[in-house]
Structure formats: structure tokens, C-alpha cells
Backbone bond lengths (Angstrom), bond angles and torsions (degrees), N, CA, C in turn:
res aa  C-N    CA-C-N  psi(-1)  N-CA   C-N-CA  omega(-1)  CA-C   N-CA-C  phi
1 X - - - 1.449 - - 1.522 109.87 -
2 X 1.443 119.17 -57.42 1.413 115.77 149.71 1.291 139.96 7.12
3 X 1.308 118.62 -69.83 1.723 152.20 177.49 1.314 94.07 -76.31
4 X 1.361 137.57 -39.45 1.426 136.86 -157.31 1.430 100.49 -103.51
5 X 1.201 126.27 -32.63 1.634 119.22 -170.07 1.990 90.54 -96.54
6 X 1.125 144.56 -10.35 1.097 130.02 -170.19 1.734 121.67 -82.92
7 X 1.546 121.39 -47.82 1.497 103.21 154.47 1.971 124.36 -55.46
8 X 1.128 86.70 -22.49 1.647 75.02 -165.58 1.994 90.43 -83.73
9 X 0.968 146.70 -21.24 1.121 144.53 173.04 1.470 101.29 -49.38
10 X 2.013 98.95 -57.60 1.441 96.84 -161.81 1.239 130.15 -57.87
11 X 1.780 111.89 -24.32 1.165 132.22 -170.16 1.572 115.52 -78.88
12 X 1.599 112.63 -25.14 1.590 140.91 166.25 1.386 96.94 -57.19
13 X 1.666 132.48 -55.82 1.168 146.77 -138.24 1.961 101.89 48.47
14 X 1.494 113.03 65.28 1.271 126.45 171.57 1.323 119.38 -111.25
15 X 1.123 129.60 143.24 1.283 134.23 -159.00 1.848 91.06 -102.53
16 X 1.431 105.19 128.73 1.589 100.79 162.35 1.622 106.39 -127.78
17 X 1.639 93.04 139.39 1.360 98.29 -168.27 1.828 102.82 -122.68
18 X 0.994 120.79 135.08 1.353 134.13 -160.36 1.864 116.66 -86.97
19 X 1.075 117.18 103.75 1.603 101.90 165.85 1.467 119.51 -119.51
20 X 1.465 111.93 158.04 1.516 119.98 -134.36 2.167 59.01 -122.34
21 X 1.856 84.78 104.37 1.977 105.19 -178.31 1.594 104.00 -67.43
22 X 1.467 128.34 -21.52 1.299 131.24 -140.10 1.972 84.90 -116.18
23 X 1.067 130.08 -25.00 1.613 128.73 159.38 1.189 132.80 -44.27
24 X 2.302 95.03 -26.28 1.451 92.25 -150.20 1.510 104.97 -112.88
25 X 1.319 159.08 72.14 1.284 139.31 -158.68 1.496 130.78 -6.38
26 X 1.264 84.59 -53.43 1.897 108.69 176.14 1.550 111.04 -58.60
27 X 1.357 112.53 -72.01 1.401 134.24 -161.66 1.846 78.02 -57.60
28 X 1.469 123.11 -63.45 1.572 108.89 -163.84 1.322 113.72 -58.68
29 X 1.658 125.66 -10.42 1.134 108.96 176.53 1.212 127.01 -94.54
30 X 1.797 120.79 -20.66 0.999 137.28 -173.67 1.403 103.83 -69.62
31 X 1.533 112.91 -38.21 1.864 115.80 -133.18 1.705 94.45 -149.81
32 X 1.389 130.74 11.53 1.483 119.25 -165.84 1.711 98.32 -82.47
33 X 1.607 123.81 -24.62 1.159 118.70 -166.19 1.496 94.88 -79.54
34 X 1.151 131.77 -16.20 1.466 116.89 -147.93 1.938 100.08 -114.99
35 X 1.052 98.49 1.94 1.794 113.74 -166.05 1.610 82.85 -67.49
36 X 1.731 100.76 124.86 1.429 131.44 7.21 1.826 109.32 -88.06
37 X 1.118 104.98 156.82 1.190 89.72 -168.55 1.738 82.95 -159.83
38 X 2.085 94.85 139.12 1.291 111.51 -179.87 1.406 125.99 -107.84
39 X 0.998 131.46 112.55 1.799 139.98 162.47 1.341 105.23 -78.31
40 X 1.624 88.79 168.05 1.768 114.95 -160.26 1.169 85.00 -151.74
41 X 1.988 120.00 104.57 1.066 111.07 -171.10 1.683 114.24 112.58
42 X 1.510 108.51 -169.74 1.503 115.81 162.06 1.350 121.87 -99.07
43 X 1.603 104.93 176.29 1.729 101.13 -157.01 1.922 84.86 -71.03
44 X 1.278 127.92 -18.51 1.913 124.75 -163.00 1.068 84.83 -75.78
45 X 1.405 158.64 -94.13 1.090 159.09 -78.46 1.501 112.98 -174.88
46 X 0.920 111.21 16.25 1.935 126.78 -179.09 1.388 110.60 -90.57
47 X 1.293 130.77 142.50 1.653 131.80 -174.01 1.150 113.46 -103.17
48 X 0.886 126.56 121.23 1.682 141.60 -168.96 1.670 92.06 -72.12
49 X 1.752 110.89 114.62 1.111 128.70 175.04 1.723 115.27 -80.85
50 X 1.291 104.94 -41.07 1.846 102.54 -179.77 1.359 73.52 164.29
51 X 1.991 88.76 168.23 1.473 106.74 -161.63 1.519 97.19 -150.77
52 X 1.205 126.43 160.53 1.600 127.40 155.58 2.247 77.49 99.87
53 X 1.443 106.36 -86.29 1.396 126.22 -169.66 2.212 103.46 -96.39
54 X 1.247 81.94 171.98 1.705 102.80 165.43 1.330 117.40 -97.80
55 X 1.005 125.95 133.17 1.395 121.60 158.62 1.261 104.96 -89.08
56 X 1.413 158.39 101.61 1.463 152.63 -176.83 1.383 114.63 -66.71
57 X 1.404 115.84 -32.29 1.644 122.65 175.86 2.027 107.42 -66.99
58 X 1.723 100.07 -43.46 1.835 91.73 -164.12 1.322 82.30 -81.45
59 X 1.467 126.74 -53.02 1.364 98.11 179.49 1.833 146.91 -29.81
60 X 1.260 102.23 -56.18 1.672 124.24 165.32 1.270 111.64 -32.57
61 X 2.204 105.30 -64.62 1.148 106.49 -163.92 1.972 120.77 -79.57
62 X 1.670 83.09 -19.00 1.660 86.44 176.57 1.364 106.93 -76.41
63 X 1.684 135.76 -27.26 1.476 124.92 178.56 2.236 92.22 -72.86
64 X 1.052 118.47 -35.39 1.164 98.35 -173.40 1.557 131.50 -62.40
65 X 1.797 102.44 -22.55 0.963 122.94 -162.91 2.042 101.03 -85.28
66 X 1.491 90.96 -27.28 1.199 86.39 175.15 1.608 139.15 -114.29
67 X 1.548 92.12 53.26 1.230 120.27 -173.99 2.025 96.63 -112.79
């Protein structure tokens, strides 16, 4: 997901910031089955974009949308 979310970030000019899900009690309970797994936003209030894979299209249009 990494390799796959990074041009389309660049092209957003979006900042992606990485958390290690299995550190966090919370984050492993919410999100450990679904790792890797993408938010839009923060881990409080951020919308879980897709997980496992990328979608490159909802991705795009959700950074566009949230400009």
C-alpha cells in the first residue's frame, strides 16, 4: 500500500504519516485485522479509506474532495 499510496499522495501534495497499528492497544483493536489500513484524516475522527489494497480512484477523489 505504501508504494501505491505514494505518487498519488504526491500529486494531492498530502502528507502521509505512518503508525506502527500493533504499538497501539487501541489502534490494534480497532484496525489490527484490517492492517494495512488507510485513513483520511486522524486516527479520532479520520475515515477509513480501504484496507488490505488501494483503491487509487477513492483514494484520488477522497484527497480531492478534501481539499
Amino acid at each position: 500500500m505504501r508504494a501505491a499510496l505514494a505518487p498519488i499522495a504526491q500529486r494531492a501534495n498530502a502528507r502521509v504519516v505512518e503508525l506502527d497499528v500493533d504499538a497501539d492497544p487501541a489502534l490494534e483493536a480497532a484496525y489490527g485485522a484490517l492492517v494495512p489500513v488507510l485513513l483520511l484524516g486522524s486516527v479520532e475522527d479520520g475515515r477509513e479509506l480501504c484496507h488490505y489494497h488501494i483503491d487509487a480512484q477513492l483514494v484520488t477523489d477522497a484527497l480531492a474532495g478534501a481539499r
